[in-house]
Steps between C-alpha positions, in 0.01 A plus 500: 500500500826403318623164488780578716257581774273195405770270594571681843138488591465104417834491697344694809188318438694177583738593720177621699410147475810363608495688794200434646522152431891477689332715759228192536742261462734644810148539681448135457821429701440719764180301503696170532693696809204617708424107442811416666468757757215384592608159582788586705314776702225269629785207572649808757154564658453156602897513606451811712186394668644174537830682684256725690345238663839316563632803617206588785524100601831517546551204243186299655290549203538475134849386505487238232251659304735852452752234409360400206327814411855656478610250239190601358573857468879397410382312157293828415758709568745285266156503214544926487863493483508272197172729361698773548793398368346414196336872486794629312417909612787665271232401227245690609523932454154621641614742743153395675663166613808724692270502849447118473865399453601705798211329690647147401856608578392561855282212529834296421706635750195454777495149425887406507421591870184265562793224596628680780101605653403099494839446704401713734164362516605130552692643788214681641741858485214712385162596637214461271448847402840530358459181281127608407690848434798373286225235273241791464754763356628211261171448402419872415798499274368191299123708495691805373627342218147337371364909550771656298428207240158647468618828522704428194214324332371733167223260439204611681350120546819391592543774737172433667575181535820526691358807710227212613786226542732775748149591692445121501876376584528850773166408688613125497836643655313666791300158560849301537602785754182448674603165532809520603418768784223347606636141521793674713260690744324161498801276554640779814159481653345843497485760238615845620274848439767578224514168275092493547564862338698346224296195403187767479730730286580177261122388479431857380786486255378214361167619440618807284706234322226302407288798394755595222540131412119446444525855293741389208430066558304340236224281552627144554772674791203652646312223558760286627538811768137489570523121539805584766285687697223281521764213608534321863837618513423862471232499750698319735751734527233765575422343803854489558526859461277540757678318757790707434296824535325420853854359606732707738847465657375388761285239375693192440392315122601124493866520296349171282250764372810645306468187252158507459491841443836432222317209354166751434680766354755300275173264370317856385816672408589118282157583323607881410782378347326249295303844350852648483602212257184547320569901461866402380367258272287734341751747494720316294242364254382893453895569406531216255087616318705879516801363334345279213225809410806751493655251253177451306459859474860554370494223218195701452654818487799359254250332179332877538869647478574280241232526268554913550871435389340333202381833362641713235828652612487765240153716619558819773386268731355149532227618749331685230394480141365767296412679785317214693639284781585162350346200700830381641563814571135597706562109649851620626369809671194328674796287627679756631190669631366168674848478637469854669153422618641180678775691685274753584257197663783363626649800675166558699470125597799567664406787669216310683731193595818712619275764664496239807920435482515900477301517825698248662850671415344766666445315859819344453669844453289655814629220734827521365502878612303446851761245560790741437347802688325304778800199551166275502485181357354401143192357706471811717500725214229299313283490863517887500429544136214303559370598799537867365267399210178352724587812704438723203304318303723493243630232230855396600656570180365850594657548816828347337514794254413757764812352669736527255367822395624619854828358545556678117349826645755494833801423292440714205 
């Protein structure tokens, strides 16, 4: 090797380095975000099932309480716009990150209109369904932004982490819809054949959540779920469950069963978010280990660079002498060889952790099409995605691709 190509492969060597330690770096933000995302998404459950209940009262219930959980949600909202504002995005050229910016720039826009849905709640202008509607698809847009965050993720730890926080943060999503559809049925007094449908649909969501979150959680995480489950809370609202189950239209429920019901699932949905804070916490100590080993390693990398530079300028090549590798030289290539080894590690770590974001691209895109053929609903298409998978006896991601694969087929 010549010396002209000795100093481009230190320079690649580093600027290898570099990389992956800006790409950590800009992870390590994104980690701070789903933080902030966090906060402000569980401030809007507790503000929709707060509104839900207010709503199916007509104002009898709840009133102060949604008061002061909107203020609530208000000072989180005004935490992400400084965060983001602070972000600085021009700065950062992974085309990886292109998906997530669009995701925030519709988020945005969906909450410059969150002023005019709580007017219309105060003055009782909506039914409870549209305000569940309007919250939930807000919602969605904040969870889409903490998936394409691990999507973007190329650090396989990292990445399993975050796939276990989305599974985590979606099924604790479906629990605050739970709540707030249930404490409405509660609050009207009866809970029609189709909303008993729709809490069953959300209990079964949140069980496929919490399958993929116990898949990629570590340890502590997991035991704080087990704990959960073994809580008062948790079993209360199983009994609850039941009531709505055996309950029918025509059985009247006591409205004041709407707060007990809201009190049970915001106590065990209070305790999931305590082991969301723990998996964000983690998170972002994992970032800042990732960051300050990538460093290490590069201050590593640049004393082995240097002491290479060190040799003589004037030989065919400072790898070799007299025919043998020299020692900086062999410790250079077992560099660069434990450096391809790592990426290779690296690459199928991430196959494992982004097989389960692959498979959910694929439901979303299967909906997305049943929605657009059929002129069904998001929760419609889901219903008959699943139903056609315990018909089959099929996975669901399997069905999904057997979907798409026909709507290709047709319009090729």
């Amino acid at each position: 090797m010549t010396s002209t190509r000795n100093h481009l492969a230190r320079h690649y060597l580093l600027a290898a380095k570099h990389c992956e330690i800006h790409g950590l770096e800009y992870l390590g933000v994104t980690c701070e975000l789903v933080a902030y995302i966090s906060q402000l998404v569980h401030a809007l459950q507790k503000e929709r099932g707060l509104s839900n209940v207010f709503l199916a009262s007509q104002g009898s219930h709840f009133g102060q309480q949604r008061t002061e959980q909107v203020q609530n949600s208000l000072e989180k909202e005004n935490q992400l716009d400084q965060f983001l504002e602070e972000l600085h995005p021009e700065k950062c050229q992974d085309n990886g990150r292109v998906r997530q910016f669009i995701r925030i720039t519709a988020v945005l826009q969906e909450l410059d209109q969150l002023p005019r849905l709580r007017q219309k709640i105060i003055e009782q202008r909506l039914q409870p369904e549209e305000s569940t509607a309007t919250f939930t698809h807000l919602i969605g847009g904040l969870l889409s932004i903490v998936f394409e965050a691990a999507d973007a993720s190329a650090d396989p730890e990292i990445t399993g982490h975050l796939v276990a926080m989305f599974n985590f943060m979606q099924g604790k999503e479906l629990a605050g819809q739970e709540r707030a559809w249930g404490a409405s049925g509660f609050a009207a007094g009866h809970f029609t054949e189709e909303n008993q449908q729709r809490l069953c649909h959300l209990v079964e969501g949140q069980e496929k959540c919490f399958d993929l979150f116990e898949q990629f959680a570590d340890q502590d995480s997991l035991q704080a779920w087990q704990q959960l489950l073994e809580a008062t809370a948790h079993k209360e609202l199983l009994r609850l469950r039941q009531v709505v189950k055996k309950s029918g239209k025509d059985e009247g429920i006591p409205s004041s069963f709407s707060e007990v019901w809201y009190e049970v699932a915001t106590s065990r949905i209070d305790t999931m978010k305590t082991i969301e804070d723990q998996l964000a916490a983690t998170l972002k100590k994992l970032s800042e280990c990732r960051i300050q080993k990538a460093r290490i390693d590069l201050k590593n990398h640049q004393e082995l660079l240097d002491q290479l530079a060190q040799e003589p300028t004037d030989a065919p090549s400072s790898l070799w002498v007299e025919g043998q590798m020299s020692g900086v030289g062999r410790s250079l290539c077992e560099l660069v060889q434990t450096q391809a080894q790592h990426l290779q590690q690296v690459q199928d770590q991430l196959h494992e952790a982004r097989q389960a974001l692959e498979e959910r691209k694929l439901v979303e895109r299967a909906k997305g099409l049943l929605m657009q053929h059929r002129r069904v609903t998001e929760e419609q298409a889901y219903r008959q995605l699943r139903k056609t998978a315990m018909e089959q006896n099929r996975r669901l991601v399997e069905v999904a691709e057997r979907v798409i694969g026909t709507v290709e087929l047709l319009q090729g």
